[in-house]
C-alpha positions in Angstrom: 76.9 122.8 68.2 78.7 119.6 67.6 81.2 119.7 64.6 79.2 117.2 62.4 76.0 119.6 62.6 77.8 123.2 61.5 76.9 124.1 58.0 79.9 122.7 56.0 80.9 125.1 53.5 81.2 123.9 49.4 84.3 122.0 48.9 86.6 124.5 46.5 87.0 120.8 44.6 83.5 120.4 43.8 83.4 122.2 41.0 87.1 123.7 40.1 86.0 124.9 36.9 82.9 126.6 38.1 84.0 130.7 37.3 86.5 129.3 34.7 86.5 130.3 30.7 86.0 127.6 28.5 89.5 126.4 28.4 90.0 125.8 32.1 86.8 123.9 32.4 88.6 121.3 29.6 91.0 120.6 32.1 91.0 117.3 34.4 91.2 118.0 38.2 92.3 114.2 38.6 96.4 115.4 38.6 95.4 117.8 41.1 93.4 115.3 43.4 95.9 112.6 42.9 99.2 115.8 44.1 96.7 116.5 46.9 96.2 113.4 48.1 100.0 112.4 47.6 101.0 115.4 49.6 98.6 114.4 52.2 99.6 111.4 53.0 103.2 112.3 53.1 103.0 115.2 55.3 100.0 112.6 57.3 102.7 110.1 58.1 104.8 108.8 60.9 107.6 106.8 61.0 107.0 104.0 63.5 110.5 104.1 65.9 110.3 100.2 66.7 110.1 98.8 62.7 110.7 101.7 61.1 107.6 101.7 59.1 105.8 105.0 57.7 102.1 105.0 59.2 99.2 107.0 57.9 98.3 109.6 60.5 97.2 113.1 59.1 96.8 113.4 63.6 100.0 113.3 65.6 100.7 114.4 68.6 104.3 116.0 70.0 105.5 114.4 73.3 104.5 117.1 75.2 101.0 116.3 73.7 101.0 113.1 74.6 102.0 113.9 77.8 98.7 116.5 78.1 97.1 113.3 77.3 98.5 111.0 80.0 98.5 113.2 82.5 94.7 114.2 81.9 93.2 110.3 82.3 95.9 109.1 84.9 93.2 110.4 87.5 90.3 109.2 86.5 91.8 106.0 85.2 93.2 105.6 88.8 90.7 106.1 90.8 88.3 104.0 88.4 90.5 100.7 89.3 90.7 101.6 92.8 93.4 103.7 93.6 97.4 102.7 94.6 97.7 99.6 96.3 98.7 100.3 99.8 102.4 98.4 99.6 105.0 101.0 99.6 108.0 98.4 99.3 106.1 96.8 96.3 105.0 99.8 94.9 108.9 100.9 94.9 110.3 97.8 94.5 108.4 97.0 90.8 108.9 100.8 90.0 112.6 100.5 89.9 111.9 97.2 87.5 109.7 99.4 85.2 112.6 101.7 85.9 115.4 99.7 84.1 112.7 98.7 81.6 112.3 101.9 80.0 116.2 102.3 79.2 115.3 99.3 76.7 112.9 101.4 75.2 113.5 103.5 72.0 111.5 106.2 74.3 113.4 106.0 77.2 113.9 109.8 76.7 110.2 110.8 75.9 108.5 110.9 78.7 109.5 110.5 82.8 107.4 107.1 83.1 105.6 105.9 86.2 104.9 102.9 87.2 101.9 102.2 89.4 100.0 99.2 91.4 96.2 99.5 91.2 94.2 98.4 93.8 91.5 96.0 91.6 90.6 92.7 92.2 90.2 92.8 87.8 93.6 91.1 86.4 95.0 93.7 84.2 98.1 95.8 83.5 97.9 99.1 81.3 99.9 102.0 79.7 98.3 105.2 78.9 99.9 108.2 76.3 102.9 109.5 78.5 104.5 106.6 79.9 101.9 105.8 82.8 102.3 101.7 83.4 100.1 100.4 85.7 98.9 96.9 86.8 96.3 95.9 88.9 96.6 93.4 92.2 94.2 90.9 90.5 96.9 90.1 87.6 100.1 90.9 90.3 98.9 87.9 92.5 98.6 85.4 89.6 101.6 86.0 87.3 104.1 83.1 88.5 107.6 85.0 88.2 109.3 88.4 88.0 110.6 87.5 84.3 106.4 87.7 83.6 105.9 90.8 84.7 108.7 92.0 82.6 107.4 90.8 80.0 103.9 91.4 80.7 104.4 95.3 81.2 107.1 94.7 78.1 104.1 94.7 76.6 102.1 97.6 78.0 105.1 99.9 77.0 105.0 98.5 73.6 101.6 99.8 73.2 103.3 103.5 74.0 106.4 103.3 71.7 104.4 101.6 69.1 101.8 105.0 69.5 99.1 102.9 69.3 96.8 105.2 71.1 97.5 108.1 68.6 97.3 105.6 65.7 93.9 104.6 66.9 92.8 108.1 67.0 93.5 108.4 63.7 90.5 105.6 62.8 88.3 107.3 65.4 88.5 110.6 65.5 85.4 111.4 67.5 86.7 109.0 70.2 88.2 110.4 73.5 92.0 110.6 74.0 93.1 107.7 76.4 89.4 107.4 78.1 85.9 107.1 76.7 83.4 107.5 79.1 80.3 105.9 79.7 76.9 105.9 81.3 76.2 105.1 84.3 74.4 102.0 85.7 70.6 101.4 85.5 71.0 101.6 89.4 72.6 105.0 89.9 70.2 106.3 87.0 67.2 105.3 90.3 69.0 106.9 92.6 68.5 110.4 94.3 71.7 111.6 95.7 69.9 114.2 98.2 68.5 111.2 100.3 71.4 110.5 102.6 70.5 106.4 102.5 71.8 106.1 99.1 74.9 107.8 98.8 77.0 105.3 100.0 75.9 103.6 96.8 75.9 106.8 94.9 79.4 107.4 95.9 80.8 104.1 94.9 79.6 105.0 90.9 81.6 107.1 88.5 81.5 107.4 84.7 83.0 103.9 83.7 85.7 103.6 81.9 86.9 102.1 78.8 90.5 101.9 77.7 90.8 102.8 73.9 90.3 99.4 72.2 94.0 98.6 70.0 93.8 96.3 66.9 95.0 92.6 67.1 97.7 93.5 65.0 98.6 96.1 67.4 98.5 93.6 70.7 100.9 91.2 68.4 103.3 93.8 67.9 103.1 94.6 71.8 103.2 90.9 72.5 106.9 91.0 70.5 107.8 94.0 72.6 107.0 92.2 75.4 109.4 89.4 74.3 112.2 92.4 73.7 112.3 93.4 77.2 112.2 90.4 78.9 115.4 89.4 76.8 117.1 92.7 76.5 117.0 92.5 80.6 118.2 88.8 81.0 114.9 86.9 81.8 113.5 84.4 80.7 111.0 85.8 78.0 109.0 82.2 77.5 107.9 83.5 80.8 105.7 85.2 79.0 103.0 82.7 78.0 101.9 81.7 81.5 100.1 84.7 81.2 98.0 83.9 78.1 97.6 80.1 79.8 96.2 82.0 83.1 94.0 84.0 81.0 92.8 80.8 78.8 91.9 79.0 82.0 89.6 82.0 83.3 88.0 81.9 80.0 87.6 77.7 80.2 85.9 78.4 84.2 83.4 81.4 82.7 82.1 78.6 79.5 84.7 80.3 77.0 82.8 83.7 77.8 85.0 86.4 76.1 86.1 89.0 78.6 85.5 92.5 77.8 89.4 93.1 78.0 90.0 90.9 75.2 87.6 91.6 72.9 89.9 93.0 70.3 92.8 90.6 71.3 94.3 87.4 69.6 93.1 84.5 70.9 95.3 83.2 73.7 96.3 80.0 71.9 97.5 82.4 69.2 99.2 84.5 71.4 101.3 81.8 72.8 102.4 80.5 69.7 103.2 83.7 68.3 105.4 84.0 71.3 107.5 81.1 70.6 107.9 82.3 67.0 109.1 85.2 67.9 111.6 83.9 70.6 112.8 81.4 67.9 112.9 84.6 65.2 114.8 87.3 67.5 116.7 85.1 70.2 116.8 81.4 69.2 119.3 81.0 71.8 116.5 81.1 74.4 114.9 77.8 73.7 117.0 75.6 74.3 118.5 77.1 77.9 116.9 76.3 81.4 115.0 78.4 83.8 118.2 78.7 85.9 120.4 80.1 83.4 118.3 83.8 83.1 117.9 86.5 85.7 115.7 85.6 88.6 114.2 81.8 87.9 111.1 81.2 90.3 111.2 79.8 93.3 110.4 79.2 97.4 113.2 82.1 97.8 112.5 84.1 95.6 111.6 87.9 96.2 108.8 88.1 93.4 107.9 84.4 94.5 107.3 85.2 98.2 105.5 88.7 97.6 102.7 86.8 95.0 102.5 84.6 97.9 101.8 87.0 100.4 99.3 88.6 98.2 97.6 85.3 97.9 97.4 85.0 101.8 95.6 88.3 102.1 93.4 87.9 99.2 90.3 86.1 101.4 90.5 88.7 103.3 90.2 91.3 100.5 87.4 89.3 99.0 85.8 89.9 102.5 85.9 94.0 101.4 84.6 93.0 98.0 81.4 91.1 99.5 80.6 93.2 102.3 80.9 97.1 99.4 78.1 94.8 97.2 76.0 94.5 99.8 76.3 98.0 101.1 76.0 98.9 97.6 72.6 96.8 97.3 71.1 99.4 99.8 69.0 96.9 101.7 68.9 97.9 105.1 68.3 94.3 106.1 72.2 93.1 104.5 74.4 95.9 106.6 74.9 93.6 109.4 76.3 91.4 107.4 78.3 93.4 105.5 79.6 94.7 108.5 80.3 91.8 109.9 82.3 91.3 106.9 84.2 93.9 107.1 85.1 93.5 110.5 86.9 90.6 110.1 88.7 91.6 106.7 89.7 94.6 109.3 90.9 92.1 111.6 93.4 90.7 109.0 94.2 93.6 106.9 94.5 95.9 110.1 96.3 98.5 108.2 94.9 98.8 104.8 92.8 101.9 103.8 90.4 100.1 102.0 89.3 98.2 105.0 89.2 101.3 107.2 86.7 103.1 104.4 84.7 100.6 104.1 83.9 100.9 108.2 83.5 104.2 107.6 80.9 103.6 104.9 78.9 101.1 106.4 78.7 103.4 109.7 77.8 106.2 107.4 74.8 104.0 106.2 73.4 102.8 109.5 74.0 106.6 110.7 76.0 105.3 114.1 78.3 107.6 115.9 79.9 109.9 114.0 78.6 108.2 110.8 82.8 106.6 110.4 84.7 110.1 110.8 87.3 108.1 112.5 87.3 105.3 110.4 87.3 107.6 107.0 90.1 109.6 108.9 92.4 106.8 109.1 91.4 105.3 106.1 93.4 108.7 104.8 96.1 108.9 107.2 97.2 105.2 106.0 96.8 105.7 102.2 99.2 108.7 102.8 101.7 106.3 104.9 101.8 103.7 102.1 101.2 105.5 98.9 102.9 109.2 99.6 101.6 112.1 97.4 98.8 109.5 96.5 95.0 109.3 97.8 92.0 107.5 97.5 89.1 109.7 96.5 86.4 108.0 98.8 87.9 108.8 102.4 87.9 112.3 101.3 85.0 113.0 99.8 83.0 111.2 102.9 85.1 113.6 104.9 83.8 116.7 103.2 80.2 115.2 103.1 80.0 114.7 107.1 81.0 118.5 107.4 78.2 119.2 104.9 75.8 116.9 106.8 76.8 118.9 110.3 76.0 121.7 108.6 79.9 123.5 108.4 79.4 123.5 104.8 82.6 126.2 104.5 84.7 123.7 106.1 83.6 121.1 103.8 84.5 122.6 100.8 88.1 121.9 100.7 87.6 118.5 101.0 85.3 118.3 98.4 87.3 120.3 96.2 90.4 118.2 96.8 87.8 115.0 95.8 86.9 116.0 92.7 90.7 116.9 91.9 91.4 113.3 92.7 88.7 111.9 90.6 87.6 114.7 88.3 84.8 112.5 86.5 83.0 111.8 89.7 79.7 113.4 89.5 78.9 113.7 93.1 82.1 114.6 94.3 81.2 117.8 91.9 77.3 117.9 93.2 78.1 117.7 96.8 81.2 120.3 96.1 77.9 122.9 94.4 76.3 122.3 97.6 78.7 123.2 100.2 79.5 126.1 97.9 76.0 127.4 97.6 75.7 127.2 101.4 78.5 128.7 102.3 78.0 132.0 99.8 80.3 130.6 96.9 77.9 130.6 94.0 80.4 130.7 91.6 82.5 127.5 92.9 79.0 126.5 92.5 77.7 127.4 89.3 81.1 126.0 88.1 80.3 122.5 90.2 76.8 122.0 89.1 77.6 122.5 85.7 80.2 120.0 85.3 77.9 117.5 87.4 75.6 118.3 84.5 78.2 117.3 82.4 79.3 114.4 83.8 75.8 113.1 84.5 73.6 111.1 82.1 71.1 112.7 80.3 67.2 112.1 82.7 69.1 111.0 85.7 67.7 112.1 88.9 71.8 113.7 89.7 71.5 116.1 86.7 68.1 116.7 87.1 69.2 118.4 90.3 72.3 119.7 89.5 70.5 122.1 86.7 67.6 122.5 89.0 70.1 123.9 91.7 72.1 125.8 89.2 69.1 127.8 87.6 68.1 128.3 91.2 70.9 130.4 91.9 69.6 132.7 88.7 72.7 131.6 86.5 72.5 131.3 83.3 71.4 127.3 82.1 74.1 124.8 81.4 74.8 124.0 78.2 73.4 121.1 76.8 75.2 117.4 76.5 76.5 117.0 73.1 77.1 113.1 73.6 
C-alpha cells in the first residue's frame, strides 16, 4: 500500500484540548504551533557550503547517503546514454582535468569523483549525487576549447556542492532520487519479446530516463560555479558562453523549439549575460585580457583543438550507426539491407569501435545469418574492455547470453544474462530473458526473482509483463506484487 493510501492516524494537534478540564481548553495552541514550527525549520535546515546560506530541508542526506544515491543511478544512467565512449586517452586525459577541478571545490573531500565520456550523439554533460560528472560525445565534439569544458563541467559540479538534487527532493518528495523513470514507448508496449524478430528492437528500449529537473535559480547559481572553476584553474572563463551561443543556434535550426533539457533553464541570452556579470562581479580582471594570456587559448595545435577535430572527422561515420540502429529498430524486414549496408561502411571507418561491431552483430541477429553475430557481439566486448577497462556495454552481453538461450544451453546463458542486468539493472528484458534461462536450467528462484522485477520494471498491459507474471505464476510462486506507480 502506497504511503498516501494508509489510514493516517488523528493529528495529536487537532484537538489539544480534547481530554483537557476546562482550564486547559482556554488555552491557545498557537505558541505551541508557532515553537513547533520554529524548531522545525531549524533542525530542517542546511547551510549551503558555497554562499553560506541556511536552506529549508527537513530531508538531508549524509555523504555516504549521497553516495548510496550516486552509485545506485550511475548504471542505469550510463547505459541509458550509451555507455563509455571507447577513447581511453580521452577518457583519461579529461578525467585528470575533472581531477584538478574537484580540488577547487569546497567538496573536494566528499566524495572520490569520476569523471566519464558518454557515448550519445545528445549534447549534454551531467553530475549525479556523489560526484559522478559525465558528458556526452554530442556536446564534447562542439565545445570550441578546453577552458569550456572547464567551465561547462564547472558547472555540473556546481549542481553537487550546491546539493541541488537533495534540495529538489525536498519540493518532491514522491520523486525518485537522481532518476525518475518512465514508460516505455508506444512501440515496445506492441511488442512481444518471445518472437525472436523483434528483439533486436526490444533490446534497444529501457525505461527512459529523466534527470531530476533543478530550478532556474539553481542553473544560475551553477552557471557562477561554472565561472569559479574556469578562473580558479587559469582559463579563460568567458569561454563559457560559446556554450549557451551553440545551444541558441540548435534552438534557431529546430524554429525556437524548446529542448527537453532546457525546459527548466534560463534562457540562453540570459545565461550569457549573466555570465559576463558575474566575470565583471568576481574577477573583473578577466575582461579586459586576451585569449593568449590564460591557460590553454584555442588553436590548430592545440590538444583539446585537435581531439574535437578528430571527433568531428568520425562523426559521419557514427551517424552511419545511428541510421542503420533506426532502421533495424523499425523492424521492416525490407530496410535490413540497408541498414546493413550502413553499418558496413561506418565499420569500415570506425574499425575498432564497439558500437560498430554490435550493431553487425544485431543486424545478423535479425536476418538470422550465421551464427546470428556471435563473432561480431564477441568483439564488440573484447574492444569495449580494451578502451574502457572495468567498463561494458550492456548490449554485447546480453545478445551473448540470448544466442546461448536460443541454442538451447540455457545454463550457460545465465551468467551473461545476469552480468546484463547488473550493467543495466532497469532493463526489462535483460531481467525476462535472465527468468528464462533460469527456469530452463532448474533455477526457479533466480527466476521468480527475474520475472518479478521484469514485472516491475515493465508498464502496466504491456505484452513483456503480461508474460513475465504469466511465467512467474506458472512456476506455482506466489503472484508479484502489484505496481504502485
Amino acid at each position: 500500500m502506497a504511503d498516501h493510501d494508509r489510514p493516517r492516524p488523528a493529528s495529536p494537534m487537532a484537538s489539544p484540548c480534547r481530554h483537557a478540564g476546562p482550564e486547559r481548553r482556554r488555552r491557545s495552541p498557537r505558541p505551541l504551533v508557532a515553537a513547533l514550527l520554529l524548531a522545525t525549520a531549524v533542525a530542517g535546515c542546511i547551510t549551503d557550503r558555497v554562499t553560506g546560506e541556511r536552506r529549508f530541508a527537513p530531508m538531508q542526506w549524509s555523504n555516504a547517503e549521497e553516495q548510496q544515491q550516486g552509485d545506485a543511478a550511475a548504471p542505469n544512467f550510463e547505459q541509458q546514454f550509451g555507455g563509455p565512449f571507447p577513447d581511453a586517452a580521452a577518457q583519461a586525459w579529461l578525467g585528470s582535468i575533472v581531477t584538478e577541478m574537484t580540488r577547487h571545490s569546497v567538496r573536494k573531500d566528499d566524495f572520490a569523483w569520476k569523471f566519464q565520456i558518454l557515448d550519445s550523439a545528445a549534447p549534454n554533460a551531467f553530475a549525479l549525487p556523489g560526484g559522478y560528472v559525465y558528458i556526452t560525445r554530442g556536446l564534447l565534439e562542439n565545445l570550441g576549447s578546453e577552458a569550456e569544458f572547464v567551465a561547462i563541467l564547472g558547472h555540473e559540479l556546481g549542481h553537487v556542492e550546491h546539493q541541488h538534487s537533495m534540495l529538489q527532493q525536498n519540493r518532491a518528495l514522491a520523486t525518485q532520487i537522481g532518476l525518475v523513470l518512465l514508460g516505455v514507448g508506444e512501440e515496445l508496449l506492441k511488442k512481444d519479446p518471445d518472437q525472436p524478430a523483434y528483439v533486436s528492437t526490444l533490446a534497444t528500449y529501457a525505461a527512459p530516463v529523466a534527470l531530476l529537473k533543478f530550478s532556474r535559480d539553481q542553473e544560475s547559481e551553477s552557471d557562477v560555479r561554472g565561472v569559479h572553476f574556469a578562473h580558479a584553474m587559469g582559463y579563460d572563463p568567458r569561454e563559457m558562453k560559446k556554450t549557451f551561443e551553440y545551444f541558441a543556434r540548435l534552438e534557431a535550426e529546430a524554429g525556437n523549439a524548446t529542448f527537453s533539457w532546457l525546459r527548466t533553464h534560463p534562457t540562453n541570452s540570459t545565461r550569457i549575460a549573466d555570465i559576463d556579470a558575474t566575470i565583471r562581479r568576481v574577477c573583473p580582471e578577466v575582461m579586459g585580457k586576451p585569449s593568449a594570456a590564460f591557460r590553454s587559448p584555442p588553436g590548430p595545435s592545440d590538444r583539446f583543438t585537435q581531439m574535437v577535430a578528430r571527433l568531428r572527422q568520425e562523426a559521419p561515420a557514427r551517424q552511419k550507426v545511428a541510421q542503420a540502429q533506426a532502421l533495424l529498430e523499425d523492424g521492416d524486414a525490407a530496410k535490413l539491407g540497408k541498414a546493413r549496408q550502413l553499418a558496413d561502411a561506418a565499420r569500415k571507418a570506425l574499425p575498432d569501435d564497439p558500437a560498430c561491431a554490435t550493431l553487425a552483430g544485431e543486424i545478423q541477429f535479425a536476418e538470422g545469418r550465421g551464427d546470428k553475430g556471435r563473432a561480431a557481439f564477441t568483439a564488440a566486448r573484447s574492444l569495449q574492455q580494451k578502451a574502457t577497462p572495468g567498463k561494458e556495454h550492456w548490449k554485447p552481453v546480453f545478445f551473448l547470453g540470448l544466442l546461448d538461450l536460443d541454442a538451447g544451453k540455457p545454463a550457460a546463458a545465465v551468467p551473461s544474462l545476469t552480468r546484463a542486468t547488473q550493467l543495466f539493472p532497469d532493463q526489462p528484458m535483460a531481467h525476462y530473458y535472465l527468468g528464462q534461462a533460469a527456469e530452463q536450467s532448474g533455477r526457479k528462484d533466480v527466476a521468480k526473482a527475474a520475472y518479478a522485477r521484469t514485472a516491475e520494471l515493465a508498464p502496466e498491459g504491456s505484452p513483456l509483463r503480461d508474460k513475465a507474471l504469466q511465467r512467474h505464476g506458472a512456476l506455482g510462486l506466489r503472484p508479484a506484487p502489484a505496481q504502485t506507480r
